[in-house]
N, C-alpha and C positions, 0 to 999 in steps of 0.2 A: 407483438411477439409472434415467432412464427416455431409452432412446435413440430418436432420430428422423429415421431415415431416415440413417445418419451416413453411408454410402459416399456419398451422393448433394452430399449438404448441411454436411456436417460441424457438424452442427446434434445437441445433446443438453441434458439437463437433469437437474442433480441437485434434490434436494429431500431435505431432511433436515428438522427441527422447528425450527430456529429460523436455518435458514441457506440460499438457493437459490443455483443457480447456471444460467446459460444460457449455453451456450457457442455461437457461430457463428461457423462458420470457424475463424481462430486467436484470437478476442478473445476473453474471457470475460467473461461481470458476474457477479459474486458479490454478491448482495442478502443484508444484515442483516432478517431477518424476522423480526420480533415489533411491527408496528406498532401493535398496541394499547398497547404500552409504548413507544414511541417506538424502540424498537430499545433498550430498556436492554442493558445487557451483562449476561449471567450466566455461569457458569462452562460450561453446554451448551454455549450460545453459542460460548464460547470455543473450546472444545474441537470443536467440528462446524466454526468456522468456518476453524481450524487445519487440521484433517483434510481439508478441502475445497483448502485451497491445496498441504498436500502431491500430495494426486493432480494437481492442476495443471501441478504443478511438473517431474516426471514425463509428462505428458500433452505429446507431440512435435505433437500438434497446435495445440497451443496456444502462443501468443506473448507475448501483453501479457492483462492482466485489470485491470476499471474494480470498485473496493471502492465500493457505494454501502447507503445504506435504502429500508427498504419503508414507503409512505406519506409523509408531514410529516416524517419525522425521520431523522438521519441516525445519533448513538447519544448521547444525553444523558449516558452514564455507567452506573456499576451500577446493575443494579437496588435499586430502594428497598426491598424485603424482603431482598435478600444484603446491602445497606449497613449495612440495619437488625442482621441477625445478627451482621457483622462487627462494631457497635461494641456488643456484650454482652459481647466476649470480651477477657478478658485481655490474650491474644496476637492480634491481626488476620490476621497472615499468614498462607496459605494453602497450604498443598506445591499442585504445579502439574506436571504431563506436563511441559511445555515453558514458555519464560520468555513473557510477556504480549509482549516486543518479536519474539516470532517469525518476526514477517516481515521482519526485515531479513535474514533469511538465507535467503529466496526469490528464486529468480534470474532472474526475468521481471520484469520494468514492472510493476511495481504503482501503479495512479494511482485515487487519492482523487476522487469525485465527491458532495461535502458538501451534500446536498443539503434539509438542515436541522438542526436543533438539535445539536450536536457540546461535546461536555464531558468532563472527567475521561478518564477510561482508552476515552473512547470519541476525542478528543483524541489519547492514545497512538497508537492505530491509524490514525490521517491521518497521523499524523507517520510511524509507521514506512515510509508510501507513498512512492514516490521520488515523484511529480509532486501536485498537489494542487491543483483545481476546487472552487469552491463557489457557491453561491445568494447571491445578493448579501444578500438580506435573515435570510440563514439566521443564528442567532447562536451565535458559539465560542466557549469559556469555558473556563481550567483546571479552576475549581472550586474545587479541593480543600484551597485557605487558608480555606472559606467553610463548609468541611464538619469544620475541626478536624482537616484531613490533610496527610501532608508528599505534596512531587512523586513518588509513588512509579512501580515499573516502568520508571525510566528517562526519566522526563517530563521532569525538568529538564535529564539530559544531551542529549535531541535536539531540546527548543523552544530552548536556548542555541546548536546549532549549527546549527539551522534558523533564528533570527531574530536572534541575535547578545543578550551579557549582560545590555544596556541594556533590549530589549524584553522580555527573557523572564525578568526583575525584576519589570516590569510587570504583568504577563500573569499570573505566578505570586502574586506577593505581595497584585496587589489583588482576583484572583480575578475581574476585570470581565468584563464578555461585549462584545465586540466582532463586528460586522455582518462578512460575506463580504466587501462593498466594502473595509470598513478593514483583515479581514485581507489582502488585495491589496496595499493600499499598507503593512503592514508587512514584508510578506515572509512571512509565513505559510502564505498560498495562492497559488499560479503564477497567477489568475487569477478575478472575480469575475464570474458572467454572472447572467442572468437564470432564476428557478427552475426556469422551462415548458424549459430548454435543459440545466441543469448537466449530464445523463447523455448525452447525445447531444452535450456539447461533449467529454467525456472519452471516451467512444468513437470520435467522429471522432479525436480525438490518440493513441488506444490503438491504432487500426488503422491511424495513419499508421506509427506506429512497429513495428507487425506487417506491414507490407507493404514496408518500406524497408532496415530496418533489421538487420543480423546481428543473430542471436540470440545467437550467443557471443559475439561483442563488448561486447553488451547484459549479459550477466549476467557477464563481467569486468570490465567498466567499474564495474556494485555495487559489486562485491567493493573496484577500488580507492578507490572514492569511501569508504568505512566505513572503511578503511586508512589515507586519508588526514591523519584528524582524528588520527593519535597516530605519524606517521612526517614525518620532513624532506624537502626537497624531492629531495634526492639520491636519498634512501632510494626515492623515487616512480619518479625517472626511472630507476631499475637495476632496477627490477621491472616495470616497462612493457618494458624491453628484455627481461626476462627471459621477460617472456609472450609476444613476439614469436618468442624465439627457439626456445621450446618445440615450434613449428613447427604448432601446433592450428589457428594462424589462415591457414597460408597459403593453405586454398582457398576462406575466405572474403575472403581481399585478393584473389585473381585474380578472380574473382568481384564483388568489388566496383567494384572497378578496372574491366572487362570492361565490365559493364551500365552505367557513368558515361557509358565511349567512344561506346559502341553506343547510349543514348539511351535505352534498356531497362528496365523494372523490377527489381531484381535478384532472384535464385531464393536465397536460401542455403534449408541444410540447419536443420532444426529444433535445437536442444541435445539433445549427445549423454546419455546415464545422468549421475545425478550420482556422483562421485566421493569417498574420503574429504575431498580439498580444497575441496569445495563446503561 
């Protein structure tokens, strides 16, 4: 890690081998770096870009972080030598530290900035993002009816609950590649700009929501939103009271409340340690 000037600027930078990161202020970007492969995924990858968000996650300075690529590409999928490996072997699967959907159990804004080619398990990782930006002309693809693979890692459970069964039929069975524009109008991505802007449209929205927004609100609200896809509507509203009553949030409701009257930015506290419940 190479730190810069952080009392002054809360400005630092990590640098690993296939993973950066630049934090300023409380946003971070975490860049997929291996642009001569378009950012293929490999297991480094994985693993560094893993390790990268847990310190995040941890890091009270920090708020919201914008997931993008280095260069043209944003992750086309595995690499073509570990895909190549994989189909030698008998068995495919891989033992793994952590499952491939890890970041759904990161408790910061995680916002996807697609900022070209997006495939396969590089796919996975946009979806696990709560928010999602892409390049209008950038092209998204499952892939992996096309490579002789089932949706694995979870692919089919979150494009069904991110674009609903009709689309992600679609999506999955014919393996097509679809532009940033069309994934907009299916639901896919929150929104399809132009390439020269996708990292700077998702930063301006990662620091809106770093400068407005509780952080603990932010990373319970996850937690219910993941909850919501296998609990009743009851089941929702008695655990929303429940987390009210727990009493964590009342000094970000005075506080929120406060700064609304007063016309104010509001100040909250960063997220406290995480917890076993996290």
């Amino acid at each position: 890690m190479e730190i810069i000037d952080q009392s002054m600027y809360s400005l630092y930078m990590v640098t690993q081998d296939t993973i950066r990161c630049n934090v300023d202020h409380s946003v971070a970007t975490v860049t997929l770096n291996r642009p001569d492969r378009m950012n293929a995924w490999t297991l480094q990858m994985e693993g560094e870009y893993f390790d990268v968000l847990e310190a995040l996650d941890d890091d009270k300075s920090v708020r919201a972080v914008v997931l993008t690529g280095a260069g043209r590409g944003f992750c086309p999928g595995l690499d073509a030598n570990e895909l190549a490996d994989v189909s030698q072997r008998d068995d495919p699967t891989r033992p793994r530290v952590r499952p491939v959907y890890y970041p759904l159990s990161f408790r910061k804004p995680l916002i996807a900035a697609i900022n070209g080619g997006c495939a396969g398990i590089g796919l996975l990782q946009a979806l696990v993002c709560d928010v999602r930006f892409a390049a209008e002309d950038a092209k998204i693809s499952t892939a992996v009816a096309r490579r002789g693979i089932v949706a694995e890692f979870g692919l089919s459970w979150m494009l069904t609950r991110v674009v609903g069964h009709a689309v992600a039929s679609d999506l999955l069975l014919s393996a097509r590649a679809v532009t940033g524009h069309e994934a907009a109008a299916l639901g896919l991505v929150s929104r399809s700009v132009p390439t020269s802007i996708v990292l700077a449209t998702a930063l301006e929205y990662a620091k809106n929501l770093a400068d407005t927004c509780s952080p603990l609100a932010m990373a319970s609200i996850k937690r219910q939103l993941l909850a919501e896809w296998s609990r009743s509507i009851a089941e929702s509203s008695d655990d929303s009271q429940d987390l009210l009553r727990g009493g964590d949030f009342v000094g970000d409701m005075k506080e929120g409340i406060a700064s609304f009257v007063a016309h104010r930015p509001p100040a909250f506290p960063g997220l406290p340690p995480r917890t076993a419940r996290d």
